[in-house]
C-alpha positions in Angstrom: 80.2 98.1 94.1 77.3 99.1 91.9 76.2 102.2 91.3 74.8 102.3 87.6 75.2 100.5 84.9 79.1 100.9 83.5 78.7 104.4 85.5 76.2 106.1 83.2 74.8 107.8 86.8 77.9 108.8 89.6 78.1 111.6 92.0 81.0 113.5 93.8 82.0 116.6 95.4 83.3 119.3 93.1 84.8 122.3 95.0 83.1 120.2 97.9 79.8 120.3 96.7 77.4 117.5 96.1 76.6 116.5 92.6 75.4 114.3 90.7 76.2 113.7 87.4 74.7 111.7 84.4 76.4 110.5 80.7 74.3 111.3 78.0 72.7 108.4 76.4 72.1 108.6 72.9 70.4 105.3 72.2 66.7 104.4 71.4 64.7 104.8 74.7 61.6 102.2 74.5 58.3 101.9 76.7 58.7 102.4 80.5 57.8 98.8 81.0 60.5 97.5 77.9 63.0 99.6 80.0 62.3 98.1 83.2 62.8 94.0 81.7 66.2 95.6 80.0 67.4 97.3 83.2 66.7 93.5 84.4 68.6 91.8 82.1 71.3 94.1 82.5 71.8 93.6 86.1 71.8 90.0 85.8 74.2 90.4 83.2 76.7 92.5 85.7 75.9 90.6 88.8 75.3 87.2 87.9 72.1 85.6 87.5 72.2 84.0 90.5 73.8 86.4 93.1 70.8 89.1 93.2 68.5 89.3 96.1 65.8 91.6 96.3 65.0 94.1 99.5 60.7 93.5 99.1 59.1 96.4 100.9 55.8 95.7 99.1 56.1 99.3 98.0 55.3 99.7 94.5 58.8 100.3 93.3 60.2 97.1 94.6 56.7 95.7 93.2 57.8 96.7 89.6 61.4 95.5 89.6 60.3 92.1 91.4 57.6 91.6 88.4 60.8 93.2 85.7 62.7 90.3 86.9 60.2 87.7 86.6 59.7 89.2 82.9 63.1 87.5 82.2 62.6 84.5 83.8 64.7 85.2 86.5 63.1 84.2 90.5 65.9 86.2 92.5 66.2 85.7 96.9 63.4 87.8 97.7 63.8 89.1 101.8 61.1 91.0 103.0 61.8 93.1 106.3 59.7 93.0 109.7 60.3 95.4 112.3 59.8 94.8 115.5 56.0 94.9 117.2 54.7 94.8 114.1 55.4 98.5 113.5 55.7 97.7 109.5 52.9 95.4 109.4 51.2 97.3 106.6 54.0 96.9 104.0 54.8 93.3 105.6 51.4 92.1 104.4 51.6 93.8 101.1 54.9 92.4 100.6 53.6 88.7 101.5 50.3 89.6 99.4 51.9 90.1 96.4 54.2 87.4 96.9 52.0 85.4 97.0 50.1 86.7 93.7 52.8 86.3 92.0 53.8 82.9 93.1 57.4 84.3 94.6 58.8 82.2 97.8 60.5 85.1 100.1 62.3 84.9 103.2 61.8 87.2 106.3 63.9 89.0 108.2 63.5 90.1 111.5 64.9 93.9 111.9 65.2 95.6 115.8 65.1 99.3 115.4 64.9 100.0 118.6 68.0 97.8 119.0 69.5 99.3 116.0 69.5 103.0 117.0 70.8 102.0 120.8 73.6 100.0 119.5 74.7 100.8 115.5 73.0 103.9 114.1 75.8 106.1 114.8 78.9 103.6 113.3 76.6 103.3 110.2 76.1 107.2 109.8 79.7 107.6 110.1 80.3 104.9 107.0 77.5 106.2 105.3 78.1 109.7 105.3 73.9 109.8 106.4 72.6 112.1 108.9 68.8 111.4 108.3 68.0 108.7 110.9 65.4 107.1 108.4 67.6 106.4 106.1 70.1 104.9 108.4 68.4 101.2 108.6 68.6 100.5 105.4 72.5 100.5 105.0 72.4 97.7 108.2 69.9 95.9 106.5 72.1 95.4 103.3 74.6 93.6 105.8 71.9 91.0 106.6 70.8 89.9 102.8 73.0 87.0 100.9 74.8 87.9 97.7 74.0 91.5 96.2 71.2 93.1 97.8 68.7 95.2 95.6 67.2 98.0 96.6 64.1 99.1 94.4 64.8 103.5 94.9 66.4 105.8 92.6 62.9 106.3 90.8 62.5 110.1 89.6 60.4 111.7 92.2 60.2 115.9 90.6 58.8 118.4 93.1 57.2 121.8 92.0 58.7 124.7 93.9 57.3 128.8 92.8 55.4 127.0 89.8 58.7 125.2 88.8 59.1 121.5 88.4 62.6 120.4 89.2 64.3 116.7 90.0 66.0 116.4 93.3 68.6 114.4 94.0 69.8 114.2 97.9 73.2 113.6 98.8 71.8 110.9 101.3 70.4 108.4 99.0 74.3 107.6 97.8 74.8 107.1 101.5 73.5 103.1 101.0 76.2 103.1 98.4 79.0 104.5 100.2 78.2 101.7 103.3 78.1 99.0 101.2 81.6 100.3 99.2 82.8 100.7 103.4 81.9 97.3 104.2 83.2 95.8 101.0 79.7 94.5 100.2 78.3 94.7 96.7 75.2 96.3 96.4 72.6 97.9 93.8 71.1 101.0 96.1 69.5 102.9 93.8 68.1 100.3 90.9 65.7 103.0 89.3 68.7 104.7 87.8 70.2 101.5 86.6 70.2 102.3 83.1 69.8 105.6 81.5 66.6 104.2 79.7 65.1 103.9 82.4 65.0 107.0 83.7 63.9 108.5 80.2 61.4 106.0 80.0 60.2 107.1 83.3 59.8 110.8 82.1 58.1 109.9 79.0 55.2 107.9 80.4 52.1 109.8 80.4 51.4 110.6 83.7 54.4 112.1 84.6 54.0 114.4 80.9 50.5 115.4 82.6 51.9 115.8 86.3 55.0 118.6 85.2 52.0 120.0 82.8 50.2 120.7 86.0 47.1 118.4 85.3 47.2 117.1 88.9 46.7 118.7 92.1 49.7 118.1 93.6 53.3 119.6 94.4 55.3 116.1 94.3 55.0 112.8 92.5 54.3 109.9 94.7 50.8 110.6 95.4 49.8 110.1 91.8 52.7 107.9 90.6 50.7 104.6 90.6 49.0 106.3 87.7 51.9 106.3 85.8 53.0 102.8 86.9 50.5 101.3 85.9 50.7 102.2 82.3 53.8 99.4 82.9 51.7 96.9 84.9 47.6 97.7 85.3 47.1 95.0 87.9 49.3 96.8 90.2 47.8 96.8 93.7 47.3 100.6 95.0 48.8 101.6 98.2 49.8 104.3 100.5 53.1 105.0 101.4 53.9 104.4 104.8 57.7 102.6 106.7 56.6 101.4 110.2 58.6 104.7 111.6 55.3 106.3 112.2 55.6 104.1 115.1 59.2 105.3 116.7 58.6 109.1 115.9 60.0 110.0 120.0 63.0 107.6 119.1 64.0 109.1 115.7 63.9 113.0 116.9 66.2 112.0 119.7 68.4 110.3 117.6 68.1 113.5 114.7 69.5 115.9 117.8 72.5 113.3 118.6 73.4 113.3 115.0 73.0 117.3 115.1 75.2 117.7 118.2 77.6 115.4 117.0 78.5 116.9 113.3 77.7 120.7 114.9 74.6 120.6 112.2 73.7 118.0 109.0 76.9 118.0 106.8 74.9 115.4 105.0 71.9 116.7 103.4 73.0 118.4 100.1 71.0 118.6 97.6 71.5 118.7 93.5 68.4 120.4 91.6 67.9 120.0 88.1 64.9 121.6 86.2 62.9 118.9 84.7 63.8 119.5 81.0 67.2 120.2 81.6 67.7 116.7 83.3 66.1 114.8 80.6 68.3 117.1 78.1 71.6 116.2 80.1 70.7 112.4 79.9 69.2 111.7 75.8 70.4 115.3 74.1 66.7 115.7 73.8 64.1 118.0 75.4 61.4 117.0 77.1 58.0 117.6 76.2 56.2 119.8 77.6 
């Protein structure tokens, strides 16, 4: 199973705790976008050129790594996901949008939710070690995708808490990992922390310099981070954020109080905090401007 390239990024559970932990990388750390093509090459060099298929949500983070890929000349299985009703329509068309832009062929995959919180939800939160019922579909869906299934997360995503900007990492976003290593199934979970350049080269760009200098309005990263994105790749098409769980909001509280009854609370939702400089001292044995 894959969780970074030749380990650089792991986790475990000192003294029981949750942590993450990254190698320091010593290395020259290029442009955000020369990062992205090498974190490319590099998976294709671990996984095989052609045993990588990509989870497409249309999101922009899937957006960048599809594009990182094509940068190498590499066209890898490309699913994109469609939940039931329509309830994910927004990203669907995105997904088939770009697609379509960039001359991709994709495949879709039909996904009940409904289905899946009557019938597997709890078997798959028991593997994964999740008790957030949002992230629970994704493990499944990882079951239904040929050869090594890609998922475009991992991406820094700093909050500012009492004036202090800090990187988060949640102890569910292994959980994808931790299925796929139950289910013997390779997998890349969280591609955004492939490579340690790649996370540097995330810090460095620009906008995220201006966003911990407090030169937007905002508390968290993903409302401005097509800014920074699109330093990589300017054609980028904006978006909001949305999953097509707006749409089953009754289903996933009832399922959130199963999961609550049934571990006596959320054993599952540890969290590691790192202030922002520190993190991007731990990984390059620099500090980070600021």
């Amino acid at each position: 199973m894959y969780a970074s390239e030749n380990d650089w990024y792991t986790w475990n559970y000192d003294s029981q705790q949750f942590q993450t932990v990254y190698k320091p990388y010593y290395g020259t750390i290029g442009t955000f976008k020369e990062e992205l093509i090498k974190a490319a090459s590099s998976t294709l060099e671990h996984c095989g050129s052609d045993k990588i298929s990509i989870l497409f949500s249309g999101g922009s983070e899937s957006d960048l790594m599809l594009r990182s890929f094509l940068e190498v000349k590499k066209t890898p299985n490309v699913y994109i996901i469609r939940y039931e009703n329509d309830y994910n329509i927004y990203d669907v068309s995105y997904a088939v949008t770009i697609c379509s832009m960039l001359n991709v062929d994709y495949k879709i995959i039909d996904f009940n939710l409904t289905n899946f919180f009557e019938n597997d939800a709890d078997l798959v939160s028991e593997l994964s070690q999740i008790d957030r019922p949002r992230a629970l579909p994704y493990c499944k869906i990882l079951e239904l995708v040929d050869d090594i299934p890609i998922f475009g997360r991992g991406e820094p995503n700093p909050i500012k808490i009492e004036n202090k900007w800090i990187q988060r990492c949640h102890e569910y976003d292994v959980g994808r990992i931790k299925y796929a290593r139950a289910i013997n199934k390779p997998a890349i979970a969280e591609w955004f922390k492939w490579t340690p350049g790649l996370v540097a080269s995330y810090m460095n760009l620009k906008w995220f310099q201006n966003l911990i200098n407090n030169q937007y309005n905002t508390t968290d990263a993903s409302s401005t981070k097509m800014i920074g994105y699109k330093e990589a790749y300017p054609n980028l098409i904006p978006r909001n954020k949305k999953t097509g769980f707006e749409h089953i909001d009754s289903l996933i509280n009832e399922f959130d109080a199963h999961l609550y009854k049934k571990y006596n609370g959320y054993p599952y939702r540890a969290t590691h905090d790192r202030d922002i400089s520190n993190w991007y001292l731990e990984i390059t044995g620099n500090t980070v401007v600021s």
